[in-house]
C-alpha positions in Angstrom: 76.8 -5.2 -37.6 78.1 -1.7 -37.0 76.6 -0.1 -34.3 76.5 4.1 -34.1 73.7 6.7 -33.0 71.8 9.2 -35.4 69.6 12.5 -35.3 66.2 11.2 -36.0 64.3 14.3 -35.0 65.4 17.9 -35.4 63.1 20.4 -33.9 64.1 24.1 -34.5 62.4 27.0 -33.0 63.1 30.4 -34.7 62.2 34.0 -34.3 62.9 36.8 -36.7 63.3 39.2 -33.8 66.8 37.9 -33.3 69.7 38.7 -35.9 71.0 35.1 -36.7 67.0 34.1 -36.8 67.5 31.1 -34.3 65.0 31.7 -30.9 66.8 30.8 -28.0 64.3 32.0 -25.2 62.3 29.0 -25.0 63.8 25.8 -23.0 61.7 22.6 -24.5 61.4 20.7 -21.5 60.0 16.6 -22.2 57.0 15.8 -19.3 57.9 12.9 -17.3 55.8 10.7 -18.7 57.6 11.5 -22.4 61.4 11.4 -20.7 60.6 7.9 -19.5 59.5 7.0 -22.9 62.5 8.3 -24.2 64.6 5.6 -21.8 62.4 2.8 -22.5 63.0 3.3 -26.4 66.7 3.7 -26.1 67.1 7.0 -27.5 68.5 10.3 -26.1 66.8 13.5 -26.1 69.8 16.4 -26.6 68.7 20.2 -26.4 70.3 22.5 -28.2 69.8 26.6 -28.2 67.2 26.9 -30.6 65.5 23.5 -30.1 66.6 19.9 -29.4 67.4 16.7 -31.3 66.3 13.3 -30.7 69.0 10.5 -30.9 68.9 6.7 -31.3 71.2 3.9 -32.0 71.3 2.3 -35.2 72.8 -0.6 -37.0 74.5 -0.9 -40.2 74.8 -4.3 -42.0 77.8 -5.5 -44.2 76.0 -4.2 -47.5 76.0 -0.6 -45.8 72.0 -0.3 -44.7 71.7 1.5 -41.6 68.3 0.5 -40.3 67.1 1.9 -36.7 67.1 -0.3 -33.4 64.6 1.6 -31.9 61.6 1.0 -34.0 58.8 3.3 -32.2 54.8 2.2 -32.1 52.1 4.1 -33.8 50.5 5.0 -30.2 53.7 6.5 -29.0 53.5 10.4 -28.6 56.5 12.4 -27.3 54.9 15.7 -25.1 57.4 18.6 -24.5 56.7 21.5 -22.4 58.2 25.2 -23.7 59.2 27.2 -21.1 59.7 30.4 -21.6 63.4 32.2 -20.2 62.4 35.6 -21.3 59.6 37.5 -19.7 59.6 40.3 -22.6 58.7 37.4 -24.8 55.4 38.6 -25.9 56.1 42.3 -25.7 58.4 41.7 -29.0 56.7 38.6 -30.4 53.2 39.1 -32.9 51.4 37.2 -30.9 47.9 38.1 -28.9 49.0 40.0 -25.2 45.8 38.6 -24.1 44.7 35.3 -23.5 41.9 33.4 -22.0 42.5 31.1 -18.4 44.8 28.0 -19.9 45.1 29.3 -23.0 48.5 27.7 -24.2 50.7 27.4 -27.6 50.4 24.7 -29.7 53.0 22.8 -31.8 52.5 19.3 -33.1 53.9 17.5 -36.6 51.6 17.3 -39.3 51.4 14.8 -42.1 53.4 15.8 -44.8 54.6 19.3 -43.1 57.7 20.3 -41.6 55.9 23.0 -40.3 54.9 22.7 -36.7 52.4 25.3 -36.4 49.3 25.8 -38.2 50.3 28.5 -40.5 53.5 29.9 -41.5 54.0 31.3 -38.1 52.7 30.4 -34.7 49.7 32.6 -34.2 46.3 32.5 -32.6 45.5 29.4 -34.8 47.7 27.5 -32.3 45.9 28.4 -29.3 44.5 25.5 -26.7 43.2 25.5 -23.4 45.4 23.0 -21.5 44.1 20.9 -19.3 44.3 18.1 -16.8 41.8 15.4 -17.7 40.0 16.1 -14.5 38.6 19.7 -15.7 35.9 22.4 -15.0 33.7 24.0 -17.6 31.6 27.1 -17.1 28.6 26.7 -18.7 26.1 30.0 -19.4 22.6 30.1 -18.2 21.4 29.8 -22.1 23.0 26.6 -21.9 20.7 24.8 -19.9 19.2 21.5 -20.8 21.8 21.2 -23.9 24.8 19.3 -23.2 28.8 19.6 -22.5 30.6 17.2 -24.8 34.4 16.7 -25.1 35.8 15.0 -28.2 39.0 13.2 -29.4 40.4 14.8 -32.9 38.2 12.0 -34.6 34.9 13.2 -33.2 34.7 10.5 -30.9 33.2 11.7 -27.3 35.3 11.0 -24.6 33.1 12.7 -21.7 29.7 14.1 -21.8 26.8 15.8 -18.9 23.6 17.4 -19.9 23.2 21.2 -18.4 21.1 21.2 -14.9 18.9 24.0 -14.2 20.6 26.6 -12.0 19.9 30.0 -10.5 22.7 33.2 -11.7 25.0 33.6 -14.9 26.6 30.6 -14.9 28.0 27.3 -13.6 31.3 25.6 -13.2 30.6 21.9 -14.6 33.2 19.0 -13.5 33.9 16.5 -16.1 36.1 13.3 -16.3 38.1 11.8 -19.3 39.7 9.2 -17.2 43.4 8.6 -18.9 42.6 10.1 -22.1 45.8 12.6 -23.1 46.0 14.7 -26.4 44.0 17.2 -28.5 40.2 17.3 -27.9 37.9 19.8 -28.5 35.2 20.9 -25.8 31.1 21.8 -27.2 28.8 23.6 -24.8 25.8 23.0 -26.6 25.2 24.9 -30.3 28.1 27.1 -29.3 31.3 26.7 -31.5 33.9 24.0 -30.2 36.7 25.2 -28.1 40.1 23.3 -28.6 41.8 21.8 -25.7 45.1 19.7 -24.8 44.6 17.3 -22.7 47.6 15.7 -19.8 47.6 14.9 -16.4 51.4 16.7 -16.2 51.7 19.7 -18.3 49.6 22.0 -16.5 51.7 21.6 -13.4 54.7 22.6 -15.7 53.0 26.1 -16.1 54.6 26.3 -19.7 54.3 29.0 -22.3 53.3 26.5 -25.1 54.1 22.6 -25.8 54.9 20.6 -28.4 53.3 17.0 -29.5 55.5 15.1 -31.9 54.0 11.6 -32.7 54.6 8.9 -35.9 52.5 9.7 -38.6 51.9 7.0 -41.7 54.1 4.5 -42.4 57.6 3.4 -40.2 58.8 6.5 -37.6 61.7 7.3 -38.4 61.3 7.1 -41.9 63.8 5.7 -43.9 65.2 6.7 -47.6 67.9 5.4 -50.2 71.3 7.2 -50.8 73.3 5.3 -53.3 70.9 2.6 -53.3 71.5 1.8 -49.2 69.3 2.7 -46.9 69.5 5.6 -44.6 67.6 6.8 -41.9 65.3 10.0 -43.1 65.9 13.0 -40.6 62.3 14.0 -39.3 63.6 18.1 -39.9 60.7 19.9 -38.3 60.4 24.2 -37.4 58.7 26.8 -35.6 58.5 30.4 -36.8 58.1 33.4 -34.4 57.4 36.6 -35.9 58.1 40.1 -34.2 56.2 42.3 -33.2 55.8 45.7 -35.2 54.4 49.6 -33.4 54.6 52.5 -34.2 56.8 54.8 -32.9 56.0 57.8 -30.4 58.5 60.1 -29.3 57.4 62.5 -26.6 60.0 65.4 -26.0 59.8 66.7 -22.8 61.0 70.4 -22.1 60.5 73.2 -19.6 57.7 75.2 -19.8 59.8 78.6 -21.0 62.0 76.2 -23.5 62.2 78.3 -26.3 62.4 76.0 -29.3 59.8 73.3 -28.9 58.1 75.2 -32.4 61.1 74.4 -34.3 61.1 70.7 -32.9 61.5 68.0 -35.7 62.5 63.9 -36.0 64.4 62.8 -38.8 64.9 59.5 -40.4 68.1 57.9 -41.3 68.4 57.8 -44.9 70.4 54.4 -44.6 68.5 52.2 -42.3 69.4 48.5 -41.3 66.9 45.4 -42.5 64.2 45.0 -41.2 63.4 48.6 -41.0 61.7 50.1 -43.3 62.9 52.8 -45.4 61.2 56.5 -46.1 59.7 56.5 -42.7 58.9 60.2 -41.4 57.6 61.8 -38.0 54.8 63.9 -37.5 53.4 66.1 -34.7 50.5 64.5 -33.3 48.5 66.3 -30.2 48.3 63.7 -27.4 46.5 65.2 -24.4 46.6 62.3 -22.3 50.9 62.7 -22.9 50.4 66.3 -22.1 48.6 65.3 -19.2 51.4 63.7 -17.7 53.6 66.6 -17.2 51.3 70.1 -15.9 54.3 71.9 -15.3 56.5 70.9 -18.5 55.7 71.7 -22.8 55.4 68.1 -24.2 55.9 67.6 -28.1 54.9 64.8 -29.2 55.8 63.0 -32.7 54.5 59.9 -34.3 56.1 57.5 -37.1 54.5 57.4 -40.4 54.6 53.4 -40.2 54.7 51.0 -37.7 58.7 49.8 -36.8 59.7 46.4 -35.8 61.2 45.3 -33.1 64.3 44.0 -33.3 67.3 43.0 -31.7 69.4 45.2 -34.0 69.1 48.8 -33.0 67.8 51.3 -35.2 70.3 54.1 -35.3 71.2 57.8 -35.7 67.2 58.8 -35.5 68.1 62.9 -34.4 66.0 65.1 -32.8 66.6 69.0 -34.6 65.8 72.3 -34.4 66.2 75.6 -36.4 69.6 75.8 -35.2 70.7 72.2 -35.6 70.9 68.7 -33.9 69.9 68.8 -30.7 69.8 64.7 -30.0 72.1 62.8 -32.7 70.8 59.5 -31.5 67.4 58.8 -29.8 66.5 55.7 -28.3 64.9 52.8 -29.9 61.5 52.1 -28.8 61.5 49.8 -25.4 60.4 46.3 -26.4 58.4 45.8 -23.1 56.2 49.5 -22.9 53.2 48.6 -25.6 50.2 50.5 -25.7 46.8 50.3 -27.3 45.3 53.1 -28.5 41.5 54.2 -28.6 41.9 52.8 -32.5 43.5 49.6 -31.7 46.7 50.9 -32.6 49.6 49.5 -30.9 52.3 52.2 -30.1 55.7 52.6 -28.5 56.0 55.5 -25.9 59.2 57.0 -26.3 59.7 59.8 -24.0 62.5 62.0 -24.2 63.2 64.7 -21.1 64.8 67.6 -22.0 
C-alpha cells in the first residue's frame, strides 16, 4: 500500500469587488472543538488566501484504488468561524449595513450544491442569530400565555417555556438546550420563526459569519472512478460576495465670488473599465442639506444617472469642465466607506470636491 495525502475539501470564498475575483478579507478560523476533530481524524486543515483546504491521508492498493484512511461519521460536523480582516467590508459588499443583536452569516454545504449560501450570493437569506445554547429571548407583552419553542432543522423541540404574565413591553426569557449545537429555529408564539445557530464557542469568537460543513448522503469524502480506479471526489464548495453599487454625488465646492460655478459640468469617460457601466451622465441636483454645509462657500452639486460599483479598479479620467475647458482631468472615485441613505432609500456616495 502506497500511502500519500489529498485535498478532500476545497472551500473558496470570492468577491467580485476584487479584480482577480478571489476574497481575501475573511480569515476562516476552525472553533476548538472542530480543530480537535480535525486531529482526532488525522487530517490537516491548510488556509489559503481565499479559503482553506482540508487534507487527509490516503492509501493506494497495487491495482491503483486510492481509498481514504480517514473515513469520517455521519454525526461529525466541522464549524469554522469567518473573521473578518477588513473593516470596510460591508461599506463595499451588497449586503444589509444593519443587523439585528447576533445577527451572523451563514454558510453551510447543501445536498447536491456546491454552493454554500442560499442563493447565488450570500445575502440576507443567510442571516442567523448566533447563540450560545444558554440564551435569552425577549418576548412581547402580546405574547403572554403562548409559548417560546426552539427547534432542531427537523422540527424537533429542543427547549420550550410558556409566557408568564408580566407588567411593561417586554421580557427577557432564559432558556436551555443543554449540548445541543447547530441550526435551530426560535417561535415566540404565532409569530414567524426566527433562525438561529447554535455553539457554546462561536460567539466568543465575535466572527463576521461561519461556516458548517458536515457529510451529507452516502460516504464523506465521496469517491468516483477515473479509468476504472477509484479516486477520491474533491468536495469543491464556494461562496460569492457581491459589491456594493451607489450612486455617485459630486459636490464642488467653490468661493462664494467664483465666477464659473454656472458653467460647471461632469463628464463621462467614453471608454470605461468593466464593471462600470457605460453611457453614464451627471446631472445638477439641488441638495440643501450639502449646501448647508458650507454658509460661506457656492456648492454645486451633481448626481450620476445610475448607480456605480464599487470596485477595486478605479474609475478614471471622470473631468470636471467649464466653458473654458477642464478644470479637474481626473476626480476621485467615490470613497468605499462614506455611504449614505437618502430620504428615498437611495444609497449615495458623497463626493466632495473643494475648489
Amino acid at each position: 500500500m502506497a500511502l500519500s495525502s489529498e485535498r478532500f475539501v476545497e472551500v473558496r470564498l470570492r468577491h467580485d469587488y476584487y479584480r482577480d475575483g478571489a476574497c481575501p478579507v475573511l480569515r476562516v478560523v476552525p472553533t476548538p472543538t472542530t480543530a480537535a476533530l480535525i486531529t482526532a481524524r488525522r487530517l490537516r486543515f491548510q488556509p489559503r488566501a481565499d479559503g482553506f483546504s482540508l487534507i487527509g491521508q490516503v492509501e493506494q492498493d497495487g491495482e491503483g484504488n486510492v481509498r481514504p484512511r480517514f473515513p469520517l461519521e455521519p454525526r461529525d460536523r466541522f464549524v469554522f468561524a469567518l473573521a473578518l480582516t477588513e473593516p470596510d467590508f460591508l461599506y463595499f459588499t451588497d449586503l444589509p449595513l444593519e443587523g439585528g443583536p447576533g445577527q451572523r452569516y451563514l454558510l453551510r454545504n447543501r445536498e447536491g450544491s456546491s454552493v454554500l449560501s442560499s442563493g447565488a450570493a450570500v445575502g440576507t437569506g443567510d442571516r442567523v442569530r448566533l447563540t450560545p445554547p444558554q440564551l435569552t429571548v425577549k418576548v412581547p407583552a402580546s405574547a403572554i400565555g403562548a409559548s417560546v419553542v426552539v427547534e432542531d432543522e427537523a422540527g424537533a423541540p429542543r427547549a420550550s417555556a410558556p409566557v408568564p404574565s408580566f407588567e411593561g413591553d417586554s421580557l427577557e426569557l432564559p432558556l436551555s438546550l443543554g449540548g445541543f449545537s447547530g441550526v435551530a429555529r426560535l417561535r415566540v408564539g404565532a409569530g414567524a420563526p426566527e433562525p438561529l445557530f447554535v455553539d457554546a464557542e462561536l460567539p466568543g469568537m465575535g466572527p463576521f459569519g461561519l461556516l458548517e460543513l458536515r457529510p451529507l448522503g452516502g460516504t464523506w469524502p465521496p469517491s468516483r472512478v477515473v479509468n476504472g480506479k477509484l479516486a477520491i471526489a474533491t468536495v469543491e464548495l464556494t461562496a460569492d460576495f457581491r459589491r456594493r453599487s451607489t450612486r455617485w454625488r459630486y459636490h464642488v465646492v467653490a468661493p462664494a465670488d467664483w465666477p464659473d460655478t454656472a458653467t460647471l459640468d461632469i463628464l463621462y469617460p467614453e471608454d470605461v473599465p468593466a464593471p462600470y457601466p457605460e453611457d453614464v451622465t451627471f446631472a445638477r441636483t439641488l441638495l440643501p442639506e450639502i449646501i448647508a454645509l458650507f454658509p460661506d462657500k457656492s456648492v454645486v452639486s451633481f448626481e450620476s444617472s445610475q448607480a456605480l460599483p464599487l470596485h477595486e479598479t478605479a474609475l478614471r479620467n471622470t473631468r470636471l469642465e467649464i466653458r473654458r475647458g477642464t478644470l479637474l482631468p481626473q476626480l476621485p472615485n467615490a470613497p468605499r466607506n462614506t455611504l449614505k441613505r437618502t430620504d428615498t432609500a437611495q444609497l449615495v456616495s458623497d463626493i466632495f470636491v473643494p475648489l
